[in-house]
N, C-alpha and C positions, 0 to 999 in steps of 0.2 A: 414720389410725386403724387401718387394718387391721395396720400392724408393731405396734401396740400391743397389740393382742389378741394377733399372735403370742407379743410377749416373754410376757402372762400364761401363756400356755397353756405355753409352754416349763418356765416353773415349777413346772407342779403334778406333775409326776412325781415331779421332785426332795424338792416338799413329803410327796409320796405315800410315797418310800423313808425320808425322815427320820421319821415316824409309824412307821414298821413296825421301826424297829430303836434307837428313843431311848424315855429314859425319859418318864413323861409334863412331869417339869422340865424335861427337857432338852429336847422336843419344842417346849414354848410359845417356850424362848430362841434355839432353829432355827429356827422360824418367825419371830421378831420379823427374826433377821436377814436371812431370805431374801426377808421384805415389804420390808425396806430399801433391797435389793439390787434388787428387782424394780420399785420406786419410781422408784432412780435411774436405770435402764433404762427404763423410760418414760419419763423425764423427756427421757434421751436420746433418743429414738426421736422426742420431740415438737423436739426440739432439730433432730435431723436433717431430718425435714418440713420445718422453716423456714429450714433451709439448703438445702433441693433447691430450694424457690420462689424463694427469693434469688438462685440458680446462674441459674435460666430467665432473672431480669433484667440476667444481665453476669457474674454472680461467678464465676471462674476453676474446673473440674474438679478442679485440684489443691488450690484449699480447701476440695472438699466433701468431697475423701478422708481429710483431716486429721480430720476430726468423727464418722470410724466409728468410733472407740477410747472409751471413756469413761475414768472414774478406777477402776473397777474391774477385774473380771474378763470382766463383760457386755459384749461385740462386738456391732457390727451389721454386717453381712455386707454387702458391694457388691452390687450385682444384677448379676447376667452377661446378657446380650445373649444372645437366643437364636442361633448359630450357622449362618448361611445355607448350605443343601446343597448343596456343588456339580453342576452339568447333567453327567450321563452324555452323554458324546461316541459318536458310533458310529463304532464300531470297524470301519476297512476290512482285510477279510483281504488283496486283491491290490493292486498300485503303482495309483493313483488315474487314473493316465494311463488304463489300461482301464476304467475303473468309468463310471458316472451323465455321460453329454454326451461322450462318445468317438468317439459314432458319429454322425456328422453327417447328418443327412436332410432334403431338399428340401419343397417344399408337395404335391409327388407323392406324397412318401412313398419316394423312392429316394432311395438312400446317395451321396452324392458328397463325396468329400475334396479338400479345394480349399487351394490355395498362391500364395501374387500377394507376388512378388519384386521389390523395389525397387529398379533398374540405372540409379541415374542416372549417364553421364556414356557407358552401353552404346548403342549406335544400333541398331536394329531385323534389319539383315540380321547381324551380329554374334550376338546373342543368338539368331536363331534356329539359322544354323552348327552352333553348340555343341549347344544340345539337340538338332539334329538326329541330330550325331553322337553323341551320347549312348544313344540312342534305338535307333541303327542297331545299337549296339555289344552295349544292352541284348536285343535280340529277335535277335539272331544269336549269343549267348552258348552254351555248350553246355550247360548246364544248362534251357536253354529247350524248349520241345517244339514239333512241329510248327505250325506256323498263328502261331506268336510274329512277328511281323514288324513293320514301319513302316507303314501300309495305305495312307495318303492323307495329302499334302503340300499347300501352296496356301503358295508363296513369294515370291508378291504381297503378301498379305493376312498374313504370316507363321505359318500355322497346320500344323501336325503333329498327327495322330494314328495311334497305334500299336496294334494290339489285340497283349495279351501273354498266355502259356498257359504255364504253367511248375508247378514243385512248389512248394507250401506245405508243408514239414519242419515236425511237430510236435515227434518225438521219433526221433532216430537213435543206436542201440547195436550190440554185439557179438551182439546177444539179439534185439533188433528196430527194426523201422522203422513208425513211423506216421505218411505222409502224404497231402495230397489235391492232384489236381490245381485248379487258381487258374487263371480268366483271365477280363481285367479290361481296360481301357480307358484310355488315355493320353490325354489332349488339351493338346497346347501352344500356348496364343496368345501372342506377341511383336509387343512394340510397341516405340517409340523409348521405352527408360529402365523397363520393366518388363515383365514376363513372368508370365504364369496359368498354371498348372500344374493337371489335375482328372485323378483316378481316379475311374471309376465302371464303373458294369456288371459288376459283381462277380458270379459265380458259381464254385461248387464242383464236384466231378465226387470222392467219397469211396468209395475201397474200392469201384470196378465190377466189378461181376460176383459180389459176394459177400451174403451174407444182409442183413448191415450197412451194406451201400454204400447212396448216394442221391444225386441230381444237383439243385440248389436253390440259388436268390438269395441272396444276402449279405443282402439284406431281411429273407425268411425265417431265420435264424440267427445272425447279429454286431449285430441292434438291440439295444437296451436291452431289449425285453420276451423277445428270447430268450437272450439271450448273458450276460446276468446274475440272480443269482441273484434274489430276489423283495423283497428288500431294498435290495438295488443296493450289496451291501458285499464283494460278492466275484463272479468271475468265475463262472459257471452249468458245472455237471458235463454233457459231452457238450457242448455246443455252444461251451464257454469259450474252447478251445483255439483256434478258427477268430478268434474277436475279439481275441486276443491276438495271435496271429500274421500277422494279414492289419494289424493296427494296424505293428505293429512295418517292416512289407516296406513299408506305407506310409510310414513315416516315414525308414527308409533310401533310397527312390528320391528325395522330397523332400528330403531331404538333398546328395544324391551332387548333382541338378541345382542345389543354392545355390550347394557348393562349385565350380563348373563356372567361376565368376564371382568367387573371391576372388585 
C-alpha cells in the first residue's frame, strides 16, 4: 500500500501544473487522462506487491525485474539496498615489525628476546664450537667497547654467556652523529639438535655528560608504553629511535647465529 500512495502523491503536482496553465476544457480532459494513467499505475504497483510475495515463495529475481515497466510511461523504481560502510583500518605510520608485541617481556616485567634453533642432525659440542666462536669474534670486534667480552663458559652443560657494550648508531652524517652507548646480555644454551639463543639486560648510557644525556633500562624506554606513540600506530618521538634500533641489532645477531648452521 504504501508504493501506492507514493504513485498518487507523485501525481498531483503534475495535476497541480496542468490547472495553472490549461483551459478549463482542456484541464477536465488532462485530468481524465492523468486518473487513467495513475489508475494503471496502481494497478501496477498492486501487480508488483504480488509478485514480490510470489518471489519470497521460489519465483526467480530476474522475473520480478521484468514487472517494474508497465504499458505506459509509469515506472516503478527497484529498491536499492542500503550500501554497507566499509571499517576504517588503522593506519600504521612505521614497518609493523616495530609497532604493538615487538618488545617481548617476561612475567618480571623484563624484556628478553629469545631464539630456539632447530639443529637436527647438529651434536651438542658442534653447535656450541660455533657460537662460541661467533661470540669471541662478536666482543673482540673493534667497533665494540671496553667490557664487551665472552664472561662465562660451562662446556659440560654447553652454555656461553657474553656481556656486550658497543654503539647503537641512530643517525651518522657529514653534519652529524647521534648515538648511545647499548650493552646487553648474550646467553647460549646448546643441546644435541637445538640451541637458545636470549638478549636481555638491556641498558642505555645516551649523550654522558650533557644536558640531554641519561643512563636507563630498556624496560624504561623500548616497551610498548614508552617507545610507541599512544595509539600503537607509529614509533613514539624521542624514545622511538632506541626501539627501532636495538629491534633491528637484535635481529641481525639472531640472524648472523642461524646462518652459522646453514
Amino acid at each position: 500500500m504504501k508504493k501506492i500512495f507514493i504513485a498518487i502523491l507523485s501525481l498531483m503536482p503534475m495535476l497541480s501544473y496542468a490547472q495553472a496553465t490549461l483551459t478549463p476544457e482542456q484541464k477536465v480532459e488532462q485530468a481524465q487522462k492523468q486518473l487513467e494513467e495513475a489508475q494503471k499505475a496502481l494497478e501496477a504497483a498492486k501487480a508488483q506487491e504480488q509478485a514480490e510475495h510470489k518471489g519470497k515463495n521460489g519465483e526467480s529475481e530476474k522475473a520480478l525485474n521484468t514487472k517494474n515497466t508497465t504499458n505506459n510511461d509509469w515506472t516503478i523504481p527497484a529498491e536499492k539496498k542500503a550500501e554497507q560502510m566499509p571499517v576504517k583500518k588503522q593506519l600504521l605510520k612505521d614497518d609493523p615489525k616495530y609497532l604493538n608485541g615487538a618488545i617481548p617481556v617476561d612475567e618480571q616485567g623484563n624484556i628478553v628476546f629469545s631464539l630456539d634453533i632447530n639443529l637436527q642432525g647438529w651434536d651438542k659440542q658442534t653447535i656450541y664450537n660455533k657460537i662460541l666462536e661467533y661470540l669471541s669474534n662478536l666482543t673482540s670486534n673493534q667497533n665494540e667497547l671496553r667490557g664487551s667480552r665472552v664472561a662465562l663458559v660451562n662446556k659440560n652443560n654447553g652454555i656461553i654467556a657474553a656481556t656486550i657494550k658497543e654503539w647503537l648508531v641512530f643517525t651518522n652524517t657529514a653534519l652529524s652523529l647521534d648515538r648511545t652507548e647499548i650493552d646487553y646480555t648474550i646467553i647460549a644454551e646448546c643441546q644435541d639438535g637445538k640451541a637458545k639463543i636470549t638478549i636481555s639486560r638491556i641498558n642505555y648510557n645516551y649523550e654522558e655528560g650533557r644536558s640531554t644525556g641519561f643512563r636507563d633500562s630498556a624496560e624504561n624506554i623500548i616497551t610498548d608504553k614508552y617507545g610507541l606513540n599512544k595509539k600503537h600506530t607509529a614509533l613514539a618521538r624521542g624514545f622511538g629511535k632506541f626501539r627501532e634500533k636495538t629491534i633491528d641489532r637484535k635481529d641481525e645477531i639472531f640472524n648472523d647465529i642461524s646462518n652459522l648452521f646453514k
